[in-house]
C-alpha positions as CSV (number, residue, x, y, z in Angstrom):
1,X,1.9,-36.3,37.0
2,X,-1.8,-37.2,39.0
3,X,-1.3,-33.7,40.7
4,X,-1.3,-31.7,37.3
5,X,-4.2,-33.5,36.3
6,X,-6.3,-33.3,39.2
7,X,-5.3,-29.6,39.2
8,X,-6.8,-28.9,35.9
9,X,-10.1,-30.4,36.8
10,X,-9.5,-28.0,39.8
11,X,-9.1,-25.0,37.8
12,X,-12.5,-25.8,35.5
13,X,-14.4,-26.5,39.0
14,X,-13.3,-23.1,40.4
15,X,-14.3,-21.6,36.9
16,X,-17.9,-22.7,37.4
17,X,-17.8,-21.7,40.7
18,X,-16.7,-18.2,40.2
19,X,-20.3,-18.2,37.5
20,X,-22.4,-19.5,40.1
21,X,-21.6,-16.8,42.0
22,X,-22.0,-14.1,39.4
23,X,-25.7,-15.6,39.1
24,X,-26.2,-15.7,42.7
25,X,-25.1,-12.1,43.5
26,X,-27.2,-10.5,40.7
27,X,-29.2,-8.2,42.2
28,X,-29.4,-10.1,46.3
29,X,-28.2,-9.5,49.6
30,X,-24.2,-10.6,49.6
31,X,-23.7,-11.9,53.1
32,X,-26.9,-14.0,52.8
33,X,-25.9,-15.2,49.1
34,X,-22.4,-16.0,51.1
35,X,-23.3,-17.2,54.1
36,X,-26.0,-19.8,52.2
37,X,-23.2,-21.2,50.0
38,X,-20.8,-22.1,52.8
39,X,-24.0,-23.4,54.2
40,X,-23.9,-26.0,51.3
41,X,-20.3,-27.0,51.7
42,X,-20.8,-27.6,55.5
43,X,-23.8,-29.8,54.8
44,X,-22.0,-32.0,52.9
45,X,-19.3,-32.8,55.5
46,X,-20.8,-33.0,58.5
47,X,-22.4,-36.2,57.9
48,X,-18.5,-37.3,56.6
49,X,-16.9,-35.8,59.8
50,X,-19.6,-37.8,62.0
51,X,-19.7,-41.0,60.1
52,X,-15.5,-41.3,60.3
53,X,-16.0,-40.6,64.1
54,X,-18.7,-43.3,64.6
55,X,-16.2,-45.8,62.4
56,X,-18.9,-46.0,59.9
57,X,-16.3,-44.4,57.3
58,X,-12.9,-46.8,58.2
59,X,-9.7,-45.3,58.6
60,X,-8.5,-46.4,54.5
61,X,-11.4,-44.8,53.3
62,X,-11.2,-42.5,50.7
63,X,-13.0,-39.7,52.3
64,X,-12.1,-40.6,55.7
65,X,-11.6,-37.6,58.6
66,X,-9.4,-38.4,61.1
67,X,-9.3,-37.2,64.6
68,X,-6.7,-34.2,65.1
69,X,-5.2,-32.1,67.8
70,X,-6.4,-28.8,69.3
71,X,-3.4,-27.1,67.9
72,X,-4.6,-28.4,64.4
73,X,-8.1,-27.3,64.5
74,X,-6.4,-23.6,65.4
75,X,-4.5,-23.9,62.1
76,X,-7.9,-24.9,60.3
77,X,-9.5,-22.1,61.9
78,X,-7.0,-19.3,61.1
79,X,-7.0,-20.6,57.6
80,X,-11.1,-20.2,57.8
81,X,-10.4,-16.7,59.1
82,X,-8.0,-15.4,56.0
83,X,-10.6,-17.1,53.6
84,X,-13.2,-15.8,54.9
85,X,-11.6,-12.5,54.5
86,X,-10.8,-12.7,51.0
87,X,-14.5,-13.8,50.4
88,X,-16.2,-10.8,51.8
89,X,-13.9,-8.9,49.6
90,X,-14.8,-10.8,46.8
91,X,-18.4,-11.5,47.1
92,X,-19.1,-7.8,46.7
93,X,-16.7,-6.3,44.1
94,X,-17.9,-9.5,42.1
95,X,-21.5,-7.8,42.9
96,X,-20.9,-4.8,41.7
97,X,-18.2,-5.5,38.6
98,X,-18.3,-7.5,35.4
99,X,-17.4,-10.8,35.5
100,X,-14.8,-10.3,32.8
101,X,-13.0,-7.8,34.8
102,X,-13.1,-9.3,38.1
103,X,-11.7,-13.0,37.0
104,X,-8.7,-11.3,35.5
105,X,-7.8,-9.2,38.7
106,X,-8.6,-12.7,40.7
107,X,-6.0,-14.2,38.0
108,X,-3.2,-12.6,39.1
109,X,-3.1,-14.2,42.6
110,X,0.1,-16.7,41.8
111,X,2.0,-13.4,41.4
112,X,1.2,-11.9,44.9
113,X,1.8,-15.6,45.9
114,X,5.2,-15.6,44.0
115,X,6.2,-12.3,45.9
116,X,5.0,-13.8,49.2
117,X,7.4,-16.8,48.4
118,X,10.2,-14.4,47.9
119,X,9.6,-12.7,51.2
120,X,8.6,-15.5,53.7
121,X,10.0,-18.7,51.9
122,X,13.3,-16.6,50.8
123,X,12.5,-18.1,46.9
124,X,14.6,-17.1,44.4
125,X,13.2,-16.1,40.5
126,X,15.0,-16.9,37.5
127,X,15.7,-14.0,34.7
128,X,12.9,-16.5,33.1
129,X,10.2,-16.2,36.2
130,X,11.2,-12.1,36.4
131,X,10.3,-11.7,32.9
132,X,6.8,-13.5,33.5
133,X,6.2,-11.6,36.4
134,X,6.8,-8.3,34.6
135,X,4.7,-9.1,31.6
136,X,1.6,-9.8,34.0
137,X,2.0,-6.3,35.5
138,X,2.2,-5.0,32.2
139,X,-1.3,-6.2,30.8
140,X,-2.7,-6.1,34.5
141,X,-1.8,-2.2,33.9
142,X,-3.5,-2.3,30.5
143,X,-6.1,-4.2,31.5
144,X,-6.7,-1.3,33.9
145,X,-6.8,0.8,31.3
146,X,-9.1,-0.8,29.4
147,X,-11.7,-0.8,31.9
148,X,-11.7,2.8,32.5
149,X,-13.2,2.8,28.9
150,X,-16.1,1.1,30.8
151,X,-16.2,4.2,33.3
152,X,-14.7,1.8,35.7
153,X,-11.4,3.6,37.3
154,X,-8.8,1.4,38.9
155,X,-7.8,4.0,40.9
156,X,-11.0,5.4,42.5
157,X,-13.6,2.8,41.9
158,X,-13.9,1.2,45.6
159,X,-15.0,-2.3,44.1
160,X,-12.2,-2.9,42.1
161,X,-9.9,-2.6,45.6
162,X,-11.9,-5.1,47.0
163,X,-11.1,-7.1,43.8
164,X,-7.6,-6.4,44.4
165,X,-7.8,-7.2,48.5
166,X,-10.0,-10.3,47.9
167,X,-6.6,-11.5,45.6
168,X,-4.2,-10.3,48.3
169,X,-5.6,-12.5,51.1
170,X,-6.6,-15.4,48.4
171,X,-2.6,-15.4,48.0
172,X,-2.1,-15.2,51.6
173,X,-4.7,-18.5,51.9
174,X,-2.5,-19.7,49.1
175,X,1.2,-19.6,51.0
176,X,-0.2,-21.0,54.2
177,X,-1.7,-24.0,52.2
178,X,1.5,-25.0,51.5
179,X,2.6,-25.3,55.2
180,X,-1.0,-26.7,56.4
181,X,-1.5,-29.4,53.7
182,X,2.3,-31.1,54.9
183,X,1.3,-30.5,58.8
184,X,-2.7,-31.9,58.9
185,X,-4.7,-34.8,56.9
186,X,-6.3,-33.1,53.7
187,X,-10.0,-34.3,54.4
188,X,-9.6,-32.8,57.9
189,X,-8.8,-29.2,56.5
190,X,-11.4,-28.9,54.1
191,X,-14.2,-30.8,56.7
192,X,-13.6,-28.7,59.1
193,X,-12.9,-25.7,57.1
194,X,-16.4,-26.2,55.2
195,X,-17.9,-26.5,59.2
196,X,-16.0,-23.3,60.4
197,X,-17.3,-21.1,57.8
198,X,-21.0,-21.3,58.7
199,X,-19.8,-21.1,62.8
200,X,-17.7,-18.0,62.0
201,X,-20.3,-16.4,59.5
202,X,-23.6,-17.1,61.1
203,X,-23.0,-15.0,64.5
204,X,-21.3,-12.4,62.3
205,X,-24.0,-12.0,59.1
206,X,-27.4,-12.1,61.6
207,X,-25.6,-8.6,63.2
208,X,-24.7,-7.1,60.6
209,X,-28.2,-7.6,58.8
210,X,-29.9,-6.3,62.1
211,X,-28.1,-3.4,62.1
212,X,-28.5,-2.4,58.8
213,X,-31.0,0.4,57.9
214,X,-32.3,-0.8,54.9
215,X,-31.0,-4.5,54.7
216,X,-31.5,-5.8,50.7
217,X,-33.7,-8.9,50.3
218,X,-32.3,-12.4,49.8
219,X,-33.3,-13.9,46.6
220,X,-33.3,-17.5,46.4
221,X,-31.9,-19.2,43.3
222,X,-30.5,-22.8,42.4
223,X,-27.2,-21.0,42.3
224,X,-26.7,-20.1,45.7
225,X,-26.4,-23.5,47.3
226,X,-24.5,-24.5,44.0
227,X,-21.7,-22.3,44.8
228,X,-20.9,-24.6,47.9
229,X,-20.7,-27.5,46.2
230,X,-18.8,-26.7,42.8
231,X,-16.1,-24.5,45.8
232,X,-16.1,-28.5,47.5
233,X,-15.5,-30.5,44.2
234,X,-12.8,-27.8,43.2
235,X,-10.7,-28.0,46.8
236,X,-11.4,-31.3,47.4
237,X,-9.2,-31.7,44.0
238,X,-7.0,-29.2,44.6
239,X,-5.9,-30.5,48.1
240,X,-5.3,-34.2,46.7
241,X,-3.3,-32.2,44.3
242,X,-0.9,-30.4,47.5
243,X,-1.3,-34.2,49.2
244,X,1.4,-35.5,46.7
245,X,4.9,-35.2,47.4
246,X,6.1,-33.9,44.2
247,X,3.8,-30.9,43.7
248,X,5.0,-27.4,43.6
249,X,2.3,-24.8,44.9
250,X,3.5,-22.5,43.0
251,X,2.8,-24.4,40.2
252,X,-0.3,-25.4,41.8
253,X,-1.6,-22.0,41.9
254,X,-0.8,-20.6,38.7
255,X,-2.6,-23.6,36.8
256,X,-5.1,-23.2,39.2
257,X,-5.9,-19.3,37.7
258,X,-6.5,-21.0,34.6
259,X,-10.0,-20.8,36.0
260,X,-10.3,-17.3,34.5
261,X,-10.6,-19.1,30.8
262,X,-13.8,-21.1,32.4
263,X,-15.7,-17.7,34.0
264,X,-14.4,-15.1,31.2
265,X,-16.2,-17.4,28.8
266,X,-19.1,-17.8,30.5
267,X,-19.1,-14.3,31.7
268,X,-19.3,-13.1,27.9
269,X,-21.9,-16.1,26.8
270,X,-24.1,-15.3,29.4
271,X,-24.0,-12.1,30.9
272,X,-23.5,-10.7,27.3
273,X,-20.5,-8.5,28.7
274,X,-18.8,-5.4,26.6
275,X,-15.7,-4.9,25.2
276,X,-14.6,-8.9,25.1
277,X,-12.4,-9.2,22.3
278,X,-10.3,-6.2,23.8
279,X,-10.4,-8.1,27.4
280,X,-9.9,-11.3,25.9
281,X,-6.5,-10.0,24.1
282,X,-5.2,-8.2,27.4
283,X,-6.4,-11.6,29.4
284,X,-4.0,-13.5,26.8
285,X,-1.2,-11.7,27.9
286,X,-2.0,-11.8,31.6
287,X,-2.0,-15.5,31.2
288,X,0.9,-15.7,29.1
289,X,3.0,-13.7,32.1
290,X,1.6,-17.0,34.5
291,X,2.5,-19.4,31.6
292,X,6.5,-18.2,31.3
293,X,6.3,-17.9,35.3
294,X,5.6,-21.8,35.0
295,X,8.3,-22.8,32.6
296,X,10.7,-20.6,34.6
Protein backbone atom coordinates (compact mmCIF):
# COMPACT_ATOMS: atom_id res chain seq x y z
CA UNK A 1 0.00 0.00 0.00
CA UNK A 2 1.77 3.63 -1.51
CA UNK A 3 -0.24 5.36 1.42
CA UNK A 4 1.59 3.37 4.24
CA UNK A 5 4.73 3.97 2.75
CA UNK A 6 4.51 7.54 2.01
CA UNK A 7 3.23 7.77 5.65
CA UNK A 8 6.25 6.44 7.16
CA UNK A 9 8.50 8.82 5.35
CA UNK A 10 5.91 11.22 6.83
CA UNK A 11 6.36 10.13 10.29
CA UNK A 12 10.48 10.49 10.05
CA UNK A 13 9.95 14.09 8.37
CA UNK A 14 7.72 15.17 11.30
CA UNK A 15 10.41 13.58 13.63
CA UNK A 16 13.04 16.01 12.33
CA UNK A 17 10.80 18.67 12.41
CA UNK A 18 9.70 18.36 15.95
CA UNK A 19 14.19 18.60 16.54
CA UNK A 20 14.37 21.57 14.57
CA UNK A 21 12.19 23.13 16.63
CA UNK A 22 13.74 22.01 19.91
CA UNK A 23 17.01 23.82 18.47
CA UNK A 24 15.16 26.75 17.37
CA UNK A 25 13.30 27.55 20.59
CA UNK A 26 16.43 27.15 22.84
CA UNK A 27 16.70 30.11 24.62
CA UNK A 28 14.61 32.75 21.64
CA UNK A 29 11.56 34.61 21.35
CA UNK A 30 8.57 31.79 20.43
CA UNK A 31 6.29 33.78 18.32
CA UNK A 32 9.26 35.10 16.24
CA UNK A 33 10.86 31.43 16.08
CA UNK A 34 7.09 30.54 14.93
CA UNK A 35 6.09 33.00 12.87
CA UNK A 36 9.75 32.78 10.87
CA UNK A 37 9.15 28.98 10.16
CA UNK A 38 5.69 29.37 8.59
CA UNK A 39 7.47 32.11 6.88
CA UNK A 40 9.57 29.29 5.16
CA UNK A 41 6.72 27.08 4.22
CA UNK A 42 4.87 30.11 2.60
CA UNK A 43 7.88 30.99 0.61
CA UNK A 44 8.02 27.87 -0.95
CA UNK A 45 4.40 27.90 -2.28
CA UNK A 46 3.73 31.03 -3.36
CA UNK A 47 5.83 30.90 -6.31
CA UNK A 48 3.81 27.18 -6.90
CA UNK A 49 0.43 28.89 -6.32
CA UNK A 50 1.36 31.75 -8.92
CA UNK A 51 3.13 29.64 -11.49
CA UNK A 52 -0.20 27.15 -11.71
CA UNK A 53 -2.27 30.38 -12.02
CA UNK A 54 -0.06 31.84 -14.85
CA UNK A 55 -0.26 28.07 -16.60
CA UNK A 56 3.33 27.87 -16.19
CA UNK A 57 2.70 24.62 -13.88
CA UNK A 58 -0.16 22.62 -16.35
CA UNK A 59 -3.07 21.28 -14.89
CA UNK A 60 -1.31 17.26 -14.78
CA UNK A 61 1.49 18.50 -13.03
CA UNK A 62 2.56 17.00 -10.09
CA UNK A 63 2.55 20.01 -7.92
CA UNK A 64 -0.15 21.72 -9.67
CA UNK A 65 -2.70 24.25 -7.49
CA UNK A 66 -5.85 24.52 -8.90
CA UNK A 67 -8.28 27.28 -8.65
CA UNK A 68 -11.01 26.67 -5.87
CA UNK A 69 -14.12 28.24 -4.46
CA UNK A 70 -14.67 30.86 -1.75
CA UNK A 71 -16.36 28.31 0.37
CA UNK A 72 -13.06 26.18 -0.05
CA UNK A 73 -10.58 28.76 0.94
CA UNK A 74 -12.95 29.17 4.30
CA UNK A 75 -12.41 25.46 4.91
CA UNK A 76 -8.50 26.03 4.40
CA UNK A 77 -8.65 28.85 6.54
CA UNK A 78 -10.54 27.42 9.59
CA UNK A 79 -8.13 24.47 9.22
CA UNK A 80 -5.14 27.37 9.45
CA UNK A 81 -7.01 28.62 12.49
CA UNK A 82 -7.16 25.12 14.65
CA UNK A 83 -3.47 24.61 13.57
CA UNK A 84 -2.35 27.55 14.44
CA UNK A 85 -3.92 26.98 17.67
CA UNK A 86 -2.34 23.84 18.56
CA UNK A 87 1.10 25.54 17.45
CA UNK A 88 1.07 28.33 19.98
CA UNK A 89 0.39 25.59 22.41
CA UNK A 90 3.09 23.68 21.34
CA UNK A 91 5.85 26.04 20.46
CA UNK A 92 6.00 27.06 24.15
CA UNK A 93 5.58 23.93 26.31
CA UNK A 94 8.25 22.49 23.77
CA UNK A 95 10.25 25.73 25.05
CA UNK A 96 10.04 25.20 28.30
CA UNK A 97 10.02 21.02 28.51
CA UNK A 98 12.41 18.29 27.52
CA UNK A 99 12.11 17.01 24.27
CA UNK A 100 11.69 13.51 25.57
CA UNK A 101 8.70 14.44 27.56
CA UNK A 102 6.99 16.55 25.19
CA UNK A 103 7.12 14.04 21.94
CA UNK A 104 5.46 11.43 24.13
CA UNK A 105 2.45 13.64 25.32
CA UNK A 106 2.33 14.85 21.42
CA UNK A 107 2.28 10.81 20.73
CA UNK A 108 -0.89 10.28 22.08
CA UNK A 109 -2.89 12.41 19.56
CA UNK A 110 -4.50 9.21 17.56
CA UNK A 111 -6.14 8.47 20.85
CA UNK A 112 -7.90 11.90 21.38
CA UNK A 113 -8.47 11.39 17.51
CA UNK A 114 -9.89 7.87 18.17
CA UNK A 115 -12.34 9.35 20.84
CA UNK A 116 -13.21 12.26 18.51
CA UNK A 117 -14.18 9.48 15.88
CA UNK A 118 -16.35 7.84 18.42
CA UNK A 119 -18.18 11.03 19.16
CA UNK A 120 -18.58 12.88 15.78
CA UNK A 121 -18.03 9.99 13.14
CA UNK A 122 -20.20 7.57 15.58
CA UNK A 123 -17.04 4.81 15.22
CA UNK A 124 -17.17 1.87 16.89
CA UNK A 125 -13.90 0.10 18.86
CA UNK A 126 -13.27 -3.40 18.97
CA UNK A 127 -12.48 -5.27 22.62
CA UNK A 128 -9.04 -5.25 20.52
CA UNK A 129 -8.85 -1.20 19.88
CA UNK A 130 -10.37 -0.78 23.83
CA UNK A 131 -7.62 -2.66 25.10
CA UNK A 132 -5.05 -0.40 23.11
CA UNK A 133 -6.57 2.57 24.12
CA UNK A 134 -6.39 1.64 27.77
CA UNK A 135 -2.80 0.57 27.77
CA UNK A 136 -1.84 4.11 26.29
CA UNK A 137 -3.54 5.71 29.30
CA UNK A 138 -1.85 3.56 31.45
CA UNK A 139 1.90 4.39 30.56
CA UNK A 140 0.71 8.06 29.63
CA UNK A 141 -0.17 7.92 33.51
CA UNK A 142 3.22 6.46 34.32
CA UNK A 143 4.83 8.39 32.13
CA UNK A 144 3.45 11.26 34.26
CA UNK A 145 4.77 9.92 36.98
CA UNK A 146 7.98 9.56 35.89
CA UNK A 147 8.43 13.04 35.10
CA UNK A 148 7.51 14.37 38.44
CA UNK A 149 10.95 12.63 39.31
CA UNK A 150 12.26 15.50 37.10
CA UNK A 151 10.32 18.10 39.42
CA UNK A 152 8.04 18.32 36.50
CA UNK A 153 4.27 17.89 37.92
CA UNK A 154 1.52 16.89 35.41
CA UNK A 155 -0.84 18.36 37.36
CA UNK A 156 0.46 21.92 38.18
CA UNK A 157 3.19 22.47 35.76
CA UNK A 158 1.43 25.05 33.27
CA UNK A 159 3.70 23.79 30.27
CA UNK A 160 2.81 20.42 30.32
CA UNK A 161 -1.13 21.62 29.75
CA UNK A 162 -0.09 23.30 26.89
CA UNK A 163 1.59 20.05 25.81
CA UNK A 164 -1.59 18.40 26.45
CA UNK A 165 -3.90 21.33 24.62
CA UNK A 166 -1.37 21.61 21.70
CA UNK A 167 -2.37 17.46 21.30
CA UNK A 168 -6.03 18.21 21.76
CA UNK A 169 -6.39 20.64 18.81
CA UNK A 170 -3.54 18.60 16.79
CA UNK A 171 -6.40 15.83 16.97
CA UNK A 172 -9.05 18.16 16.24
CA UNK A 173 -6.72 19.32 12.84
CA UNK A 174 -6.57 15.58 12.57
CA UNK A 175 -10.57 14.63 12.28
CA UNK A 176 -11.29 17.62 10.05
CA UNK A 177 -8.47 16.37 7.62
CA UNK A 178 -10.35 13.61 7.00
CA UNK A 179 -13.43 15.59 5.74
CA UNK A 180 -11.11 18.40 3.96
CA UNK A 181 -8.68 16.09 2.06
CA UNK A 182 -12.11 14.19 0.25
CA UNK A 183 -13.83 17.80 -0.32
CA UNK A 184 -10.63 20.16 -1.83
CA UNK A 185 -7.39 19.22 -4.17
CA UNK A 186 -4.41 18.26 -1.71
CA UNK A 187 -1.83 20.84 -3.18
CA UNK A 188 -4.53 23.55 -2.66
CA UNK A 189 -4.85 22.86 1.23
CA UNK A 190 -1.37 22.77 2.04
CA UNK A 191 -0.50 26.04 -0.54
CA UNK A 192 -2.76 27.92 0.84
CA UNK A 193 -2.57 26.67 4.31
CA UNK A 194 1.39 27.42 4.17
CA UNK A 195 0.15 31.18 2.79
CA UNK A 196 -2.54 31.63 5.63
CA UNK A 197 -0.21 31.04 8.36
CA UNK A 198 2.05 34.04 7.80
CA UNK A 199 -1.44 36.31 6.97
CA UNK A 200 -2.94 35.15 10.16
CA UNK A 201 0.33 35.29 12.37
CA UNK A 202 2.02 38.40 11.09
CA UNK A 203 -0.83 41.00 12.26
CA UNK A 204 -1.18 38.93 15.34
CA UNK A 205 2.74 38.35 16.53
CA UNK A 206 3.84 42.34 15.62
CA UNK A 207 1.03 43.21 18.60
CA UNK A 208 1.72 41.03 20.82
CA UNK A 209 5.60 41.83 20.70
CA UNK A 210 4.67 45.64 20.98
CA UNK A 211 2.86 45.20 23.84
CA UNK A 212 5.05 43.15 25.74
CA UNK A 213 7.10 44.78 28.52
CA UNK A 214 10.13 43.08 28.16
CA UNK A 215 9.79 41.25 24.71
CA UNK A 216 12.90 38.37 24.48
CA UNK A 217 15.26 38.73 21.55
CA UNK A 218 15.02 36.62 18.37
CA UNK A 219 17.99 34.59 17.77
CA UNK A 220 18.62 33.58 14.35
CA UNK A 221 19.75 30.02 13.66
CA UNK A 222 19.76 27.64 10.46
CA UNK A 223 16.97 25.87 12.35
CA UNK A 224 14.32 28.27 12.28
CA UNK A 225 13.65 28.51 8.61
CA UNK A 226 14.35 24.67 8.54
CA UNK A 227 11.35 23.95 10.62
CA UNK A 228 9.14 25.22 7.55
CA UNK A 229 10.46 23.15 5.24
CA UNK A 230 11.03 19.64 6.99
CA UNK A 231 6.77 20.66 8.35
CA UNK A 232 6.25 20.97 4.07
CA UNK A 233 8.14 17.70 3.10
CA UNK A 234 6.27 15.90 6.06
CA UNK A 235 2.48 17.18 4.89
CA UNK A 236 3.18 17.28 1.55
CA UNK A 237 3.60 13.28 2.24
CA UNK A 238 1.11 12.91 4.51
CA UNK A 239 -1.68 14.53 2.38
CA UNK A 240 -0.79 12.22 -0.78
CA UNK A 241 -1.15 9.65 1.77
CA UNK A 242 -5.18 10.93 2.76
CA UNK A 243 -5.40 11.56 -1.40
CA UNK A 244 -5.74 7.71 -1.84
CA UNK A 245 -8.92 6.06 -1.63
CA UNK A 246 -8.01 3.22 0.50
CA UNK A 247 -6.40 4.94 3.44
CA UNK A 248 -7.74 4.98 6.88
CA UNK A 249 -6.93 8.24 8.99
CA UNK A 250 -6.93 6.58 11.70
CA UNK A 251 -4.44 4.54 10.68
CA UNK A 252 -2.85 7.49 9.10
CA UNK A 253 -2.46 9.14 12.37
CA UNK A 254 -1.30 6.64 14.61
CA UNK A 255 1.72 5.65 12.10
CA UNK A 256 2.10 9.12 11.81
CA UNK A 257 3.09 9.33 15.91
CA UNK A 258 5.72 7.13 15.12
CA UNK A 259 7.56 10.37 14.85
CA UNK A 260 8.14 10.27 18.56
CA UNK A 261 10.97 7.40 17.83
CA UNK A 262 12.76 10.08 15.40
CA UNK A 263 12.69 13.26 18.17
CA UNK A 264 13.08 10.94 21.40
CA UNK A 265 16.31 9.80 19.84
CA UNK A 266 17.56 12.82 18.85
CA UNK A 267 16.26 14.53 21.95
CA UNK A 268 18.59 12.06 24.14
CA UNK A 269 21.68 12.20 21.39
CA UNK A 270 21.72 15.70 21.37
CA UNK A 271 20.21 17.48 24.11
CA UNK A 272 21.84 14.88 26.41
CA UNK A 273 18.40 14.47 28.26
CA UNK A 274 17.90 12.63 31.87
CA UNK A 275 16.31 9.71 32.89
CA UNK A 276 16.09 8.01 29.07
CA UNK A 277 16.12 4.52 29.60
CA UNK A 278 13.13 4.96 32.10
CA UNK A 279 11.32 7.22 29.38
CA UNK A 280 12.30 5.11 26.67
CA UNK A 281 10.64 1.86 28.51
CA UNK A 282 7.32 3.91 29.45
CA UNK A 283 7.50 5.40 25.58
CA UNK A 284 7.46 1.47 24.50
CA UNK A 285 4.39 0.90 26.06
CA UNK A 286 2.74 4.10 24.89
CA UNK A 287 3.56 3.03 21.47
CA UNK A 288 2.64 -0.45 21.96
CA UNK A 289 -1.12 0.89 23.13
CA UNK A 290 -1.06 2.79 19.26
CA UNK A 291 0.37 -0.43 17.78
CA UNK A 292 -2.66 -2.90 19.19
CA UNK A 293 -5.09 0.22 18.32
CA UNK A 294 -3.80 -0.48 14.67
CA UNK A 295 -4.25 -4.16 14.43
CA UNK A 296 -7.57 -3.71 16.09
Amino acid sequence: MTWLILTIFSAFFLGVYEVTKKHALRDNAVWLVLLFGTFSSAIIFIPVVLLSKWGVIPATGFIYVPVITFQEHLLILLKTVIVLTSWVFSYFSLKHLPLTIASPIRATAPVWTLLGALIIYKERLTPMQWTGLLLTFLFFYLFSVAGSREGISFKNNRWIWFAILGTLFASASALFDKFLIRSVDRMAVQAYFSIYQVLLLAPLVFVIRKTMTNPLPFIWRWSVPLIGVFLVIADFLYFYALDFEDSLISVVSIMRRGSVIVSFVFGALLFREKNITRKAFLLAGILAGLIILILG
